[in-house]
C-alpha positions as a printed Julia matrix, in Angstrom:
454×3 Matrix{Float64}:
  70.93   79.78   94.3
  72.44   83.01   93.2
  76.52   83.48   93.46
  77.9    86.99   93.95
  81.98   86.43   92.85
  84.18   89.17   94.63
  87.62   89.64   93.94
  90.15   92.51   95.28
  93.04   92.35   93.71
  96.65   92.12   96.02
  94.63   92.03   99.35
  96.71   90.72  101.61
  94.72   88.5   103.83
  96.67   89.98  106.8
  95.31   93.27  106.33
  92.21   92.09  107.24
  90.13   92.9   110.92
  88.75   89.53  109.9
  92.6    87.63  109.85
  94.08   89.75  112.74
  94.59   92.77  111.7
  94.54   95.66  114.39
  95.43   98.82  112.88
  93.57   98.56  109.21
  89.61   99.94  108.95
  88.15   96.69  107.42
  84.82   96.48  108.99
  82.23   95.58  106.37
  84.33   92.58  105.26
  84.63   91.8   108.74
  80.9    92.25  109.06
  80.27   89.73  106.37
  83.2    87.17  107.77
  81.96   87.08  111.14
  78.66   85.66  110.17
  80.07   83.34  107.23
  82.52   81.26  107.09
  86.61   82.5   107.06
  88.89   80.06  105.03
  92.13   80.09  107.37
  94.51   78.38  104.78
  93.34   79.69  101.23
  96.44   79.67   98.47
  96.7    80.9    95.47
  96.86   78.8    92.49
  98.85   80.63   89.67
 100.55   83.69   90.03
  99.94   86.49   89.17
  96.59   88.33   87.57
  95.48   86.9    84.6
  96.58   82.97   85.54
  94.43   83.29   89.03
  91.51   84.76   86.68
  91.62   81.85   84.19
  91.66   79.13   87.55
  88.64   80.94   88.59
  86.89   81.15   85.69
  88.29   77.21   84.64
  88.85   75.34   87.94
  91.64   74.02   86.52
  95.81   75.03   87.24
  97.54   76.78   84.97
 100.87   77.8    85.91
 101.73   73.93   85.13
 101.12   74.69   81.71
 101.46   78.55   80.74
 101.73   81.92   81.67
  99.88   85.16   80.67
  97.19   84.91   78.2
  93.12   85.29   77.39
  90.83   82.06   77.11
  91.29   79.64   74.27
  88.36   78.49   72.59
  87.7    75.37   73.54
  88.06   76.05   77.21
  84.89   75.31   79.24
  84.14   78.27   81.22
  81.9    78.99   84.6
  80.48   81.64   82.86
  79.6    79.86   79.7
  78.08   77.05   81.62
  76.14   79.63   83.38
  74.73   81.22   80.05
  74.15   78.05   78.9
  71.63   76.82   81.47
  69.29   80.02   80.81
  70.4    81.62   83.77
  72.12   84.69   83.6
  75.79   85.71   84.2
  77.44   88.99   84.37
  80.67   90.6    85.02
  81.65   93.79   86.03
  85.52   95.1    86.35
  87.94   97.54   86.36
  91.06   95.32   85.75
  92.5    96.98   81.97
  94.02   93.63   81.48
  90.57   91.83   80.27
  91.14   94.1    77.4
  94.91   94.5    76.52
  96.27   92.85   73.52
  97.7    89.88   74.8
  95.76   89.6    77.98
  92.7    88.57   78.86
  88.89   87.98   77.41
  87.25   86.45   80.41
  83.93   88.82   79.64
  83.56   86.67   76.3
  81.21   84.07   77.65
  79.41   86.25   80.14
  75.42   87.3    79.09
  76.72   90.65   79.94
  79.39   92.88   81.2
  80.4    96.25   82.08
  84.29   97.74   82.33
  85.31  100.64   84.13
  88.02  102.34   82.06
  91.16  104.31   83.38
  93.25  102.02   85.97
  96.89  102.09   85.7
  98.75  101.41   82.43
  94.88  101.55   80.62
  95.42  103.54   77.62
  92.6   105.68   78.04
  92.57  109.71   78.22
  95.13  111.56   75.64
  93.83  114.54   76.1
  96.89  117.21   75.02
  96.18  119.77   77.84
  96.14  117.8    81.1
  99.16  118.46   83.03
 100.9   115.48   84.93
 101.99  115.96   88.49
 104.85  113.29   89.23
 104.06  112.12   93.08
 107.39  110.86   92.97
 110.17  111.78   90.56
 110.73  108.06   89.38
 107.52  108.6    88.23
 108.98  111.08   85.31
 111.02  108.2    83.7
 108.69  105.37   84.26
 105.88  104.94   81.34
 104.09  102.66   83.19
 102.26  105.21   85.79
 101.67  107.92   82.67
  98.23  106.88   81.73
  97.31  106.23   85.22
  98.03  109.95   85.96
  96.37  111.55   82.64
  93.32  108.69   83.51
  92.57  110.08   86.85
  93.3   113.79   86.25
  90.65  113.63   83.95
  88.06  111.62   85.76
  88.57  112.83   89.15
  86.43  115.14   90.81
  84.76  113.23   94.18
  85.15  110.0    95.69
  82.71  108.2    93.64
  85.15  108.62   90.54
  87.59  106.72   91.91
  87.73  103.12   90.46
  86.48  100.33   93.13
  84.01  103.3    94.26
  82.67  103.34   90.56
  82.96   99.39   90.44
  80.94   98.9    93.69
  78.47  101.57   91.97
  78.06   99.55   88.73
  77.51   96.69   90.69
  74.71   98.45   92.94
  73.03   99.59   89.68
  72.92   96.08   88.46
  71.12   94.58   91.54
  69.04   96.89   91.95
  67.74   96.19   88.2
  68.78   92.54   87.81
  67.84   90.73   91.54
  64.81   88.79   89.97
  66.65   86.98   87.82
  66.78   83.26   89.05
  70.48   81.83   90.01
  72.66   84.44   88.66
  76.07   84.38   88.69
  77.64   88.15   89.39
  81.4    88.61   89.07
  82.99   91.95   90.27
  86.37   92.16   89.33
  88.14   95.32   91.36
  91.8    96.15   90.7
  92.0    98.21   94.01
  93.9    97.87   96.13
  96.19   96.83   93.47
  98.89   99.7    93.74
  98.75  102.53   92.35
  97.85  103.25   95.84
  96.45  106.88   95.46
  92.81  107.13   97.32
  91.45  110.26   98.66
  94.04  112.12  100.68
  92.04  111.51  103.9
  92.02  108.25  103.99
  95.84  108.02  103.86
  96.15  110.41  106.87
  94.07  107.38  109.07
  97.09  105.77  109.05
 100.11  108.31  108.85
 101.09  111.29  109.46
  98.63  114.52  107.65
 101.27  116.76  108.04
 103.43  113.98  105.81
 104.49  115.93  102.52
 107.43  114.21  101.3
 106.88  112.16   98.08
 104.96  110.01   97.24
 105.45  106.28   96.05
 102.4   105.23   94.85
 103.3   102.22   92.42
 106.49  101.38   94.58
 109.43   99.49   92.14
 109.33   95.45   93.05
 112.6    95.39   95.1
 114.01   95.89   98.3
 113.32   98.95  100.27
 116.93   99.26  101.46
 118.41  102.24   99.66
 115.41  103.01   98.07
 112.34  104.2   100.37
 113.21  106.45  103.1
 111.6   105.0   106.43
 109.16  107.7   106.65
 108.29  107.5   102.75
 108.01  103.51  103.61
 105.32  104.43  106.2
 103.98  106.32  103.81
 103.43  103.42  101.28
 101.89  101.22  104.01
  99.59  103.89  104.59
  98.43  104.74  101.0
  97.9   100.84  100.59
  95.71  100.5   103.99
  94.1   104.14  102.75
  93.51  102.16   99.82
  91.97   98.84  101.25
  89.55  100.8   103.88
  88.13  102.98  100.55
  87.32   99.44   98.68
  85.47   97.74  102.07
  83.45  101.1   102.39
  82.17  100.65   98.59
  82.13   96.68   99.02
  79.96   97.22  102.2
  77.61   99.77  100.31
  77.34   96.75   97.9
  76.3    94.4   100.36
  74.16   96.61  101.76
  71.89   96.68   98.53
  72.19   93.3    98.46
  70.71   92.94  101.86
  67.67   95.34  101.62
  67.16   93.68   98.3
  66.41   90.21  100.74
  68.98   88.53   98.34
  70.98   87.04  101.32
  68.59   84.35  101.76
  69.0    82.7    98.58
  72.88   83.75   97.64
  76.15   82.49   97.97
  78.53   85.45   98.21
  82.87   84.96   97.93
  85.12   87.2    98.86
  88.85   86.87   97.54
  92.09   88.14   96.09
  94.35   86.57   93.44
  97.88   87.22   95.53
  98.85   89.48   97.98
 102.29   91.62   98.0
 105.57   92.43  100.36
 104.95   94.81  102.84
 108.22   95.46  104.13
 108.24   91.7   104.92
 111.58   89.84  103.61
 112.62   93.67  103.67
 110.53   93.99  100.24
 108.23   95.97   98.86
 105.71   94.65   96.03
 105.88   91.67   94.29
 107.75   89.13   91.3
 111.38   89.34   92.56
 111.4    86.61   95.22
 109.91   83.4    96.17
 106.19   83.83   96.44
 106.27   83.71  100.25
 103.28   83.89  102.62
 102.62   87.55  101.43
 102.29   86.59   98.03
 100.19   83.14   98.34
  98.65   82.96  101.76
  95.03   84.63  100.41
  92.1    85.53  102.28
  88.53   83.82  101.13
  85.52   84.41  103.0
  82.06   82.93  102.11
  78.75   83.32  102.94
  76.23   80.54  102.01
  72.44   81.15  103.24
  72.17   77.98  104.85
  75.87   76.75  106.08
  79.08   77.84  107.5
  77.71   80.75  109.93
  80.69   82.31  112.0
  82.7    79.49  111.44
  86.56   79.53  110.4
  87.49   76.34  108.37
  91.49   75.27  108.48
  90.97   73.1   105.25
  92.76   74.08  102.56
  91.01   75.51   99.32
  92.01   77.46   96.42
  90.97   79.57   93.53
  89.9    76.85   91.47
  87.48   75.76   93.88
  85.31   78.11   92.79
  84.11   77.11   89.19
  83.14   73.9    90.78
  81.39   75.61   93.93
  79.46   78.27   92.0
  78.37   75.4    89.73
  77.1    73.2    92.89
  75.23   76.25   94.39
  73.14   76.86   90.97
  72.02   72.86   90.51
  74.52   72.21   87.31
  76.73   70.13   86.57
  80.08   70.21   87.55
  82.58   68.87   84.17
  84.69   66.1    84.33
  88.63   67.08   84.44
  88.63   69.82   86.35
  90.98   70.23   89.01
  88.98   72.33   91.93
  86.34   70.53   94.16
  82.95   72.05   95.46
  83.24   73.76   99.27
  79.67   73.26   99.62
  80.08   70.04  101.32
  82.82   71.84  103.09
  80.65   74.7   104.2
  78.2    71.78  105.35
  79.74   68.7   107.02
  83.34   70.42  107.3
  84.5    67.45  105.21
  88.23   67.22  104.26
  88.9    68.07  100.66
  92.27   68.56  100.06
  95.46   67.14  101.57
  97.78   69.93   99.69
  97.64   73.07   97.56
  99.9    73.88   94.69
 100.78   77.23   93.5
 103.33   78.51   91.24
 104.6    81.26   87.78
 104.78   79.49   84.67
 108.87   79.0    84.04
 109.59   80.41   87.38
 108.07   78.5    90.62
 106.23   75.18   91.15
 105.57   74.93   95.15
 103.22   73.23   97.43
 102.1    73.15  101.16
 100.16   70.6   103.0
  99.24   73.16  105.86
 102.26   72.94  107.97
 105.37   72.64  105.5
 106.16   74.7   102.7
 108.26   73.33   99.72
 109.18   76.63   97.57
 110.82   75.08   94.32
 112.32   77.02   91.86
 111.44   76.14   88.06
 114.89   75.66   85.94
 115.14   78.15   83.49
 117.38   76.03   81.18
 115.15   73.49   79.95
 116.16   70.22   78.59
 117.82   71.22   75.8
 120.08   73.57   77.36
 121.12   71.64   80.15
 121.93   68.83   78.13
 124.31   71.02   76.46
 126.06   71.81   79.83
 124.38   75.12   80.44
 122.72   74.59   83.39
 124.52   74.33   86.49
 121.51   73.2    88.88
 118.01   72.13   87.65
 116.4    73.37   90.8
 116.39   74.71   94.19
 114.12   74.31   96.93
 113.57   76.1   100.28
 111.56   73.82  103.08
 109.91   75.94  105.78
 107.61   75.04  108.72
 104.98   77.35  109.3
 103.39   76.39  112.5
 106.93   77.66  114.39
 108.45   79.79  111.34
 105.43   81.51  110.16
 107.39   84.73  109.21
 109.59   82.21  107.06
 113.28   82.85  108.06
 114.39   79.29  108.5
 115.2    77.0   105.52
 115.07   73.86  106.87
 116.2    71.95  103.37
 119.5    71.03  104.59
 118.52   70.12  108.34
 115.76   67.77  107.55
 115.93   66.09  104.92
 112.98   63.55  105.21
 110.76   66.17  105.41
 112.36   67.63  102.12
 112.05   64.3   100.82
 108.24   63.93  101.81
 107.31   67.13  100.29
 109.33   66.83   97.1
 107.17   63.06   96.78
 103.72   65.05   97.35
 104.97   67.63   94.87
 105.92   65.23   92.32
 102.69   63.13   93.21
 100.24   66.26   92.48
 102.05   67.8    89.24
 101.48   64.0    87.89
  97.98   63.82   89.12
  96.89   66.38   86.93
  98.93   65.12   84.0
 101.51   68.52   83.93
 104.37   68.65   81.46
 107.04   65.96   82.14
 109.34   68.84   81.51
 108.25   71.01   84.06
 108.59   67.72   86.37
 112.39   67.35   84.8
 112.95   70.89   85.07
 112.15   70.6    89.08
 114.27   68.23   89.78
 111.31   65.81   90.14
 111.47   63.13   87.33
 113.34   60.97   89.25
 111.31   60.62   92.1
 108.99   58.27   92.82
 106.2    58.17   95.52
């Protein structure tokens, strides 16, 4: 069986028709979830880009372990494993950080790939005579957004040279030319709607005001919008993000489209996901990093469509990111490596069988948390370490935030002080799945958990 891999990067799974959404243009995701399957309680594994890339393309965690990086040779890949059988694998993607110093070289093991050139801080264009116009005037002091601004000045002339529109068109191109091939894997990577949140001016105006002409935030700051967005230029950003999302599901849905004329539905798994979402004006925030990683953040949309099972169902298992090395894997016929940490959802997808009894997520250094479904242990990672607290510079080694989500869901209540046995449970079933898959003892120590025992 062929696998089509989809992944939109920050999608919040709440601005989806599919999840409840009423006021966002979604409908060719919708299209696919209604007649697939829609994972209710998807989280992410490690935060933020990069990390979520390497669980995909691993199946294993890897916050536990380390941060922001590329492969390392000897790790076992999907797409390598793919390659390796004869069948073919390709990637296609738009995300600058598979080709950054420092970051990432997930395209290594792939049979072939394609990348789209120009998003955000990609240090593209330098052409001397292009003239930047600063949406915003933060935007005159802030490096970052520079090369995005030079990037699409120069590549900019109709909606197809926008970047998921040129993504989805890659992607077209190759199925059009590669749908013969026997069990592919295809993974398209899109950074939209990843801020900066710039599409076409009309599809902005869906959702605000067109006579709006105030500035424009387009790569918002990560902090709280209190003294720094206007309401109206708030509204604004909300509508330049859903502007955003409704652009990518028109090119996804001209993507699936292909791949239905093509007959390819009847003999391919297709996944749609994100790697995290971000605040939108929940917790009074705007973008991501500077707080917990609350529902915004980890609470991620998958939806799936297998030829054969899961049609128009919605599953309340958990599942995560690293569920799908092992899953693409099942659906070709190969098999699946010992010591990985994901499980297949085929069996899900068929018999609705329970796979998982909690999800972890977490930042390397930063956060280690886990939810069974209807608690939610946030734990903050020490940043002292062992040798610095034994010294006497630490003054706590952790701190943890309990919510309930079935009567909290917009998480306002910390309920670590008023119950503690269910602080006590979770902290056990935290403790219980960092040893499980052998993580540091330090990171253990430096959440509070070496002392407890389950």
């Amino acid at each position: 069986m062929n696998t089509i891999l989809i992944v939109c990067d920050t999608w919040r799974r709440d601005l989806m028709g599919c999840y409840g959404n009423d006021w966002i243009r979604t409908p060719n995701v919708d299209a696919l979830a209604e007649k697939g399957t829609v994972c209710e309680n998807c989280y992410c594994g490690s935060f933020p880009t990069l990390p979520c890339r390497r669980e995909m393309i691993t199946g294993k965690y890897e916050f536990p372990w380390r941060g922001w990086g590329g492969l390392e040779p000897d790790d076992v890949t999907l797409s390598g494993l793919v390659s390796q059988s004869g069948r073919i694998s390709y990637f296609i993607t738009d995300v600058y950080h598979h080709w950054r110093r420092g970051g990432g070289n997930y395209w290594w093991d792939f049979a072939g790939f394609e990348l789209v050139r120009g998003q955000e801080r990609d240090r593209w264009i330098t052409d001397a005579d292009i003239e930047l116009d600063y949406p915003a005037p933060e935007y005159r002091e802030t490096p970052r957004i520079k090369p995005h601004l030079r990037n699409t000045e120069y590549v900019r002339k109709s909606e197809a040279d926008w970047f998921s529109p040129q993504v989805f068109a890659h992607a077209i191109r190759w199925i059009q030319h590669n749908a013969s091939h026997e069990d592919f894997f295809l993974m398209i990577d899109s950074f939209d709607p990843h801020e900066p949140w710039d599409p076409p001016r009309y599809y902005t105006d869906l959702y605000d005001d067109p006579d709006y002409h105030g500035y424009e935030y387009v790569a918002p700051s990560y902090r709280a919008i209190e003294g720094y967005l206007t309401a109206a230029e708030f509204k604004h950003v909300q509508a330049m993000y859903a502007g955003e999302i409704t652009m990518v599901d028109r090119w996804l849905g001209l993507f699936l489209d292909q791949v239905e004329m093509l007959g390819l539905l009847e003999d391919t798994m297709i996944i749609i996901t994100t790697d995290h979402g971000t605040y939108n004006g929940d917790h009074g925030q705007v973008g991501k990093l500077q707080t917990h990683m609350y529902q915004g953040i980890s609470h991620i949309p998958m939806i799936i469509w297998h030829p054969r099972w899961g049609h128009g169902q919605r599953i309340k298992q958990l599942v995560q990111p690293i569920d799908i090395f092992p899953t693409v894997l099942d659906a070709a016929g190969l098999q699946v490596p010992d010591g990985i940490h994901g499980r297949s959802l085929i069996p899900l997808l068929e018999h609705g069988q329970e796979r998982r009894d909690s999800a972890l997520f977490g930042r390397f250094e930063i956060e280690c948390n886990i939810t069974d479904g209807q608690y939610l242990l946030y734990n903050r990672v020490s940043p002292y370490g062992m040798r610095a607290a034994s010294r006497g510079d630490a003054t706590e080694s952790y701190v943890s935030k309990l919510i309930h989500l079935p009567s909290d869901p917009k998480e306002e209540n910390d309920l670590a002080g008023s119950r503690p046995g269910q602080l006590s449970r979770m902290r056990r079933l935290l403790a219980e799945k960092l040893r499980a898959i052998d993580a540091p003892g330090e990171l253990l120590e430096k959440c509070g958990l070496d002392g407890v025992t389950v």
